[in-house]
N, C-alpha and C positions, 0 to 999 in steps of 0.2 A: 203646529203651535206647541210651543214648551210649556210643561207643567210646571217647572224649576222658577220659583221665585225671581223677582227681578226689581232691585231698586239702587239702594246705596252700598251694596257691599265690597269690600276691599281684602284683598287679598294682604298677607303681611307673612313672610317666610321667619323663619327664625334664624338665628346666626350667632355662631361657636363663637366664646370668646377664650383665651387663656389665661388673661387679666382681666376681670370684669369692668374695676375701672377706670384700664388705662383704656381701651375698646372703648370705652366713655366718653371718655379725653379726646379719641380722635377722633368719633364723628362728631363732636362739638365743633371741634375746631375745622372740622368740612366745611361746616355749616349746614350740619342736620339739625333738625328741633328736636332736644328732647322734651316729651308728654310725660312719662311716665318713669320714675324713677325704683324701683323699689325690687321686690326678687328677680325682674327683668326689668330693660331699660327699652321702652318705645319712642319709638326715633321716626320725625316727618321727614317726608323731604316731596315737594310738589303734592302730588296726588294720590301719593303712595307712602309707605314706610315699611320699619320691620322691624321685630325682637331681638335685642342681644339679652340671650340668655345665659347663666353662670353654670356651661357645660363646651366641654371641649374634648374632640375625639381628633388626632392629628392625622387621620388618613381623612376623614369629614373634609377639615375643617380645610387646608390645602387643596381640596377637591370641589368645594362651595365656591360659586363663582355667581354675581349681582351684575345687573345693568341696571343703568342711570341715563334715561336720556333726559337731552339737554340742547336749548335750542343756539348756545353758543360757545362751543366747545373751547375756543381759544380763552374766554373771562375764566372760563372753569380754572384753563391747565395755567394762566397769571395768577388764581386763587390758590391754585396747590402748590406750585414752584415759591409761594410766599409763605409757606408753611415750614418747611424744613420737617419734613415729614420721616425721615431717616433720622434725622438728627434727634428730632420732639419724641420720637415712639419704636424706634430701630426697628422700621420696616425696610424694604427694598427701595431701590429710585424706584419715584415714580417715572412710567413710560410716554414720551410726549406723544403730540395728538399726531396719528401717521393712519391714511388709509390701507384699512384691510383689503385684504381679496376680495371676500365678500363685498367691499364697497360701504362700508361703515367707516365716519374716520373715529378715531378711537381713541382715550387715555386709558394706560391703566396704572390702576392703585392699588395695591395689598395691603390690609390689616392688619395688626396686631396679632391675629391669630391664623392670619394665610389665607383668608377669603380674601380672592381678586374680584374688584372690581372692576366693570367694564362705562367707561363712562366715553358714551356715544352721542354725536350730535344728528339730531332729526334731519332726514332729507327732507326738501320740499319736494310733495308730492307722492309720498311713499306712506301709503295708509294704515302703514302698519310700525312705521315709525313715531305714530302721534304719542 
């Protein structure tokens, strides 16, 4: 038996931006919830979320890497091809949805400041994809 408390807790990473609010800008228009606007900006998304905070290290921030899953990857990757997400924030293409090795199918998205995100669709039956 653990001693380690156990109720509501959420884990929330923090995340480099090098524009704070153009970083803003673009997970708005993901469609993450901003909560909290103020010397850091908190951002929902499902069950989860996280801090973009106004510090930026480029060996970091290019080497910071998120997963998003998601239970249907193709709505996502029509939501972000309807973005102009290069165009909006002079990020990279976004990568369409292609299975990995590993057996994830996959989008990815980079930021404003070089975090790649990984945004994966849940397998059925795989417990550790919930």
């Amino acid at each position: 038996m653990s001693n380690v408390p156990s109720g509501t807790e959420q884990s929330r990473p923090f995340i480099p931006t090098k524009n704070f609010d153009l970083s803003k800008a673009f997970y708005e228009s993901l469609g993450f919830e901003k909560v909290l606007d103020s010397e850091v900006a908190i951002f929902k998304t499902g069950s989860g979320g996280f801090l973009l905070q106004r510090r930026y290290n480029e060996d970091w921030a290019v080497n910071f890497m998120m997963q998003l899953m998601v239970d249907d990857l193709d709505a996502w990757w029509a939501h972000i091809e309807s973005l102009d997400l290069p165009g909006r924030f002079g990020v990279p293409k976004p990568k369409p949805p292609a299975v990995q090795p590993w057996g994830l199918r996959i989008v990815y998205v980079v930021d404003p400041a070089g975090v790649l995100w990984h945004i994966a669709e849940r397998r059925d039956g795989v417990e550790h994809d919930k």
